[in-house]
N, C-alpha and C positions, 0 to 999 in steps of 0.2 A: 817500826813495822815488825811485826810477827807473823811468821809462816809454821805451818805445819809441817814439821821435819817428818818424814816416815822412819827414817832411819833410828831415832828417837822416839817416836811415835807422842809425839806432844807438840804443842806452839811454841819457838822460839823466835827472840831476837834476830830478824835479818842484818847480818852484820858482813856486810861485801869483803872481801880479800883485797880490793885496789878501793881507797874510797871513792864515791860518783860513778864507779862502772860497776858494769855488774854482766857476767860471761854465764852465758844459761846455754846448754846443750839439751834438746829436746827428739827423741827417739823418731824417726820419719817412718814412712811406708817401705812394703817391700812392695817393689813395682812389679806384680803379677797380673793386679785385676785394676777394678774402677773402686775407689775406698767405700766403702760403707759410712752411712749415715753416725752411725758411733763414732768411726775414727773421725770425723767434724769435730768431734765434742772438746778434744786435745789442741787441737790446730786453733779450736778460736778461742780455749781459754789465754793457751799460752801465748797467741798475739795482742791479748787483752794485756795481760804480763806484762811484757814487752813494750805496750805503749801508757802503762801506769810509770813503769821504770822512769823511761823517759820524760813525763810529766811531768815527775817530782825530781829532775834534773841531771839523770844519771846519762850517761852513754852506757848503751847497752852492744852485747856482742854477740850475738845469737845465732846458733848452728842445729839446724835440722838434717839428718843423714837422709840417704838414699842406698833403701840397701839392693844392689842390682843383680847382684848371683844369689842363688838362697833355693832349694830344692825345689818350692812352689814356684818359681821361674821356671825352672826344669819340665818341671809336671804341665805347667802351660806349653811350654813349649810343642811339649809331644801332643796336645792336645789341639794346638791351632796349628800344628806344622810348619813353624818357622824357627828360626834360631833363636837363643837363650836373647842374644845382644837386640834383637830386635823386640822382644816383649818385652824388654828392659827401655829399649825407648819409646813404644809405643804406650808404655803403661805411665812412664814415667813423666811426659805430655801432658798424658788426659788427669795426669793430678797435679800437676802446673795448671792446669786450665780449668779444673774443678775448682781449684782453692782461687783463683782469679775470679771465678763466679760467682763463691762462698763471700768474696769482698777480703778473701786473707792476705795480709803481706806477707811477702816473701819474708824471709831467715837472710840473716846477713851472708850465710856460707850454707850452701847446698852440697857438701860434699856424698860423691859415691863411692863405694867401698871397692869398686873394682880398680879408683885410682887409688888405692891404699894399700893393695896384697903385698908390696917389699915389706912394707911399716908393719904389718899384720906377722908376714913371718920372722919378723925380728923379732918381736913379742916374743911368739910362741917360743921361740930359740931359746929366749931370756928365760921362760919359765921350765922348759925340760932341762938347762943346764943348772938350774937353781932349784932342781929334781921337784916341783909343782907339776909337773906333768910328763908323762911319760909316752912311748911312740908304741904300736902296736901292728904289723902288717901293712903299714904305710900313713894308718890313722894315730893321732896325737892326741890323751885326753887331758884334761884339767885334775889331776887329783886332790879331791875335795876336802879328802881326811888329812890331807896334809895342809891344808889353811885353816888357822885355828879359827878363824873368825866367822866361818863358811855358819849364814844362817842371820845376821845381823840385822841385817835387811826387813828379810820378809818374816823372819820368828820362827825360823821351821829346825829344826834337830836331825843333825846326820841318821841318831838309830830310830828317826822315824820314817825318814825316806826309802822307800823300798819302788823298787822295779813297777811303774803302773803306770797311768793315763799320763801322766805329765811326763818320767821321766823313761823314757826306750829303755827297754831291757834290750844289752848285749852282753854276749859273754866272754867278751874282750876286756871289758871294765874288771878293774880294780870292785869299783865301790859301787853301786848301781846311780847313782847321782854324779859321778863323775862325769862331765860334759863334754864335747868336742870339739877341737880348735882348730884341727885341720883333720879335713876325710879326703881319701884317697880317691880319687877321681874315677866313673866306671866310665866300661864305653861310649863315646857318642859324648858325654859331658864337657863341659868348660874346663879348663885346666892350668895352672900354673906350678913352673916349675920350686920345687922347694927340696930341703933336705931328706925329707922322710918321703920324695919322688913325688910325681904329679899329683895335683891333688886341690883344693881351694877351702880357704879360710871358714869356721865355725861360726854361727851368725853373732853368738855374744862378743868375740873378740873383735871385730867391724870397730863399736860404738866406742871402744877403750881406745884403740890406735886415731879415732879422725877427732874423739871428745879433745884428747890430749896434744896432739897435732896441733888443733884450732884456737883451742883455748886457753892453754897451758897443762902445770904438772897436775894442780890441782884447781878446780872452778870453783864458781857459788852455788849453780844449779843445776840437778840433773832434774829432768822431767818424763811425764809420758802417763799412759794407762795404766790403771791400776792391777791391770793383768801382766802388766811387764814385773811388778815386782818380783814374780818369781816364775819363772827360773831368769829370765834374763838379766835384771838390774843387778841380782844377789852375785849370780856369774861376771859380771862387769866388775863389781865391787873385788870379787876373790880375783879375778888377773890383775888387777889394778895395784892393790894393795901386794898381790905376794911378787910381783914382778919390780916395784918402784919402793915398796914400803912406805905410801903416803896415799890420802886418803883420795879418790876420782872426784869430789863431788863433797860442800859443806853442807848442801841441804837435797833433799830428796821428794820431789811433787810429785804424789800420782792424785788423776782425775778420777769421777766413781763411774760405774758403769751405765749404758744405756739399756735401758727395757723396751720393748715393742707390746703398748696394752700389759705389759704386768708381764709378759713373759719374755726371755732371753730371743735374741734375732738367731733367727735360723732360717736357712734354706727348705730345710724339709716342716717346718711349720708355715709356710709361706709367706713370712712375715720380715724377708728380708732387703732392705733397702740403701740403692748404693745414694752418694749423694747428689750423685747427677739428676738420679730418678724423681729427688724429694727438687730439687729445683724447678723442674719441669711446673711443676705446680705451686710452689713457694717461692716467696721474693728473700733473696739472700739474711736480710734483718730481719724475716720472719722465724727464720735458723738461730740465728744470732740469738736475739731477744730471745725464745726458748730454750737455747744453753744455759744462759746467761741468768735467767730466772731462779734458777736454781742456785745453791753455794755447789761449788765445784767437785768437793770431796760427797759431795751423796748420788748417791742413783738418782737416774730419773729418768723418767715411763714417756716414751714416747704414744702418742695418738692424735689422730684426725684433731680433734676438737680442742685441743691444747694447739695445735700449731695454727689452727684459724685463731683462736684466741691470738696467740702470738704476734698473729699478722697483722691482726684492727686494731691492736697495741702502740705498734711502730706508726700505723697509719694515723691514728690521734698522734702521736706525737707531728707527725706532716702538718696534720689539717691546723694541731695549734702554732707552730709556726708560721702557715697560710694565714691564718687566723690575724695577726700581728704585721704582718707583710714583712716580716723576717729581713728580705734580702735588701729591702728600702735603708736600711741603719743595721745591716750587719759588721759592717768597718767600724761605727762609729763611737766615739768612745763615752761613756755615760756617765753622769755621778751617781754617786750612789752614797746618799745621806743617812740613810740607815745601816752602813755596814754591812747588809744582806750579802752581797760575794763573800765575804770573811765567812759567817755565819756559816754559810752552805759550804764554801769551801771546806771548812773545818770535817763536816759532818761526812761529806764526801774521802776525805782523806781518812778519818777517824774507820771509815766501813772499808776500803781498799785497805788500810794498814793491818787491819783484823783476818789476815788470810786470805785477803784479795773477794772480801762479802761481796758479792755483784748482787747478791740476791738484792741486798738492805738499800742499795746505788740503784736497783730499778725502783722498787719500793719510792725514793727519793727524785728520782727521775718522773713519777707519776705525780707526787707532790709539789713539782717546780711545773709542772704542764696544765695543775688548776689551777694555780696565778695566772700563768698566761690566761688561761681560758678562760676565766672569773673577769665579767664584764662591769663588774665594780670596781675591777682594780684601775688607779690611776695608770695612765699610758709607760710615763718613765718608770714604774715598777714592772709593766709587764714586758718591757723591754729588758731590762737585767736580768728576771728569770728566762727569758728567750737565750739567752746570751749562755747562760747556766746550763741551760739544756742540751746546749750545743755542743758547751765546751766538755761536762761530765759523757756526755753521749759518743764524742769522738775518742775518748780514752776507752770506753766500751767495744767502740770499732764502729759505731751507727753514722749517718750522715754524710756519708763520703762521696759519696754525688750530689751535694744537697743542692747548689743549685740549679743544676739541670732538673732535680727531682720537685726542688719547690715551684719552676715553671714549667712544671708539664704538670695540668691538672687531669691526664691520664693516666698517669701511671698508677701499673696494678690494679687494670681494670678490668683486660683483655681474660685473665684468670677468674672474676669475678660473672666477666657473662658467659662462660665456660660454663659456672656451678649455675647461673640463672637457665641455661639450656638444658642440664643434664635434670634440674627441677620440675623443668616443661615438661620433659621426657619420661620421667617417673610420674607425672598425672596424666600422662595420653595411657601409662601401662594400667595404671589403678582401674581406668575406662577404658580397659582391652580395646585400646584404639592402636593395634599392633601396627598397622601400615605405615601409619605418621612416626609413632618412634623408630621403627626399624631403617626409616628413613632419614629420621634427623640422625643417626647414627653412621646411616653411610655418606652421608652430606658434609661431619666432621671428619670423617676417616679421611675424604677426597680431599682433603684440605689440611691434613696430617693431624689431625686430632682423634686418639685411639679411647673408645669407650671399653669401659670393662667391667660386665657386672657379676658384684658376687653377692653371697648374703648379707654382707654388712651395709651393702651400697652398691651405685659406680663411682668407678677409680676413672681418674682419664688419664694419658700421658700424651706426650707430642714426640709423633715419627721426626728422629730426623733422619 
């Protein structure tokens, strides 16, 4: 197996610390809001990970954090007018239950940061007594110029770093890049007691104290967006290392970014979507499959017409199961005189061991779906690649209701005469027949079905 180290910046040998297991810590939300459609992108590669590991015979040990203090809680807070702990649990919920929807498994360890502030300020201790960072009017920084290694990570040079968009200019810092490990608590805020007086822990030292906790001194895999590499992951890497002198982490995944139509999601371009909102309308494997189409380390352009693409994708994969009566001889065990399992297995394993190719395993996945569906092919062949489909599919994360899914020949339909209505609706408008549409519009609203038209189209979502 070969992974792209970031840290290296090349494919290397994955070579575990314990042999057969394999301890992967993967960067969580911070519980303020409902995640966005991007942060999916992370959560279903690395459960994809997670269940290749295991495949191929590993025990896996896997820890996603929860970070529950963190300014943008704050800033919620005063903006919904309830307490920090309660947007902390309220947020923290609705993304147990979005990733429940998404079809994500849980992480074997769900820790939050707020059970970890003793472990956080022992760090920080460790590193102002081993003069890495120093205390300032109650606030503690990281000093950077004093970790020779600061920069490793993400490629970036102390004397290029200056005071700008990424890194807060204060004029308490040493260095302008010098980070924060602990800030002194203002009024009305959360607090914990520490040496340098009230005050609550720096977001990058969280992920060092619960990585280390859980996992051990040093793991296999540290993960996350490719926007964590800097400042976060490189900050991780500098407490780590200047505090323990051994390395957090042997290999380093970030995923690439998402686009919304070619351009970055933003709020004020209107273009931004949580993942609840894209459920609403799409079936969880329609998400999936559109991750997943992609290799993990590239960008990739979110739109309408890519994610219906996505959807009639998974749904052929249904129909050719239906197709074969799947559930009639899914137990059952088959021969297979041509070695065909080996074959595919191979090529299967060959495309995951290349940096986790999903792209090249859908690509493969579409190939084992026109044997089924090729009505030339003898029975006992197109039952082995059924079998094929199943099995490379569930390491994917696909099928996981399959058989409530293969006998209900409704499902994901209800969406489908949703777009047949809103098409009706766009031809009564063409024949300024305003009365009928304006009406089929208030006839779904009663019914919690919201139209919304803009230039590109209507959108619809469901009131709940």
């Amino acid at each position: 197996m070969k992974i792209y180290n970031t840290l290296t910046n090349k494919k290397e040998e994955f070579i575990p610390i314990e042999t057969n297991k394999v301890r992967m810590y993967v960067c969580g939300p911070t519980v303020y809001n409902y995640f966005h459609i991007g942060n999916a992108r992370p959560l279903i590669f690395f459960d994809v990970v997670k269940n290749f590991f295991e495949y191929i015979g590993n025990k896996v040990t896997f820890v996603r954090n929860i970070t529950d203090i963190d300014d943008k809680l704050i800033n919620r807070s005063i903006e919904e007018k309830i307490p920090v702990s309660q947007i902390a649990e309220k947020y923290t919920k609705a993304f147990f239950d979005d990733c429940n929807a998404l079809e994500i498994n849980p992480a074997d360890h769900h820790p939050k940061a707020t059970e970890y502030i003793n472990d956080m300020i022992k760090l920080i201790k460790e590193l102002v007594e081993k003069k890495f960072a120093y205390e300032v009017n109650g606030d503690v920084y990281f000093s950077v110029s004093k970790f020779t290694g600061y920069g490793k990570l993400s490629g970036k040079k102390l004397e290029d770093l200056q005071a700008g968009a990424r890194v807060e200019a204060n004029k308490q810092k040493k260095h302008p890049a010098d980070f924060t490990l602990w800030k002194r608590a203002k009024q009305g805020e959360p607090k914990w007691a520490s040496p340098w007086g009230k005050g609550r822990p720096g977001w990058h030292t969280e992920c060092v104290v619960m990585s280390r906790k859980l996992l051990g001194g040093t793991f296999d895999i540290h993960g996350g967006g490719i926007d964590l590499i800097f400042p976060h992951h490189e900050n991780e890497i500098a407490q780590a290392e200047a505090s323990k002198n051994q390395k957090l982490a042997n290999y380093w995944m970030h995923n690439g970014y998402l686009n919304i139509e070619g351009e970055k999601m933003s709020k004020s371009l209107n273009n931004f979507f949580t993942a609840r909102d894209i459920l609403k309308k799409y079936d969880a494997e329609a998400i999936r499959f559109f991750f997943l189409s992609k290799h993990y380390r590239n960008p990739i352009d979110f739109n309408e017409n890519i994610i219906k693409e996505s959807s009639q994708a998974v749904k052929n994969f249904y129909n050719c199961l239906k197709s074969v009566d799947y559930l009639s001889f899914k137990d059952e065990k088959l021969n297979d005189p041509d070695n065909e399992r080996k074959a595919n297995r191979d090529l299967f394993l060959q495309f995951m061991n290349n940096d986790f190719n999903t792209a090249q395993v859908i690509a493969l996945l579409f190939e084992i779906a026109s044997v089924v569906k090729n009505n030339d092919e003898p029975l006992y062949r197109k039952k082995i690649y059924s079998h094929l489909l199943v099995e490379f599919g569930n390491v994917l994360g696909f099928f996981q209701d399959l058989d409530n899914k293969l006998s209900n020949d409704l499902s994901d339909i209800s969406g489908e005469l949703i777009e047949l209505i809103i098409n009706i609706r766009n031809l009564l408008k063409k024949e300024k027949n305003w009365e009928i549409a304006d009406a089929i519009r208030k006839d779904l609203k009663e019914i919690g079905i919201i139209l919304k038209d803009t230039p590109k189209g209507t959108n619809w979502s469901i009131n709940n």
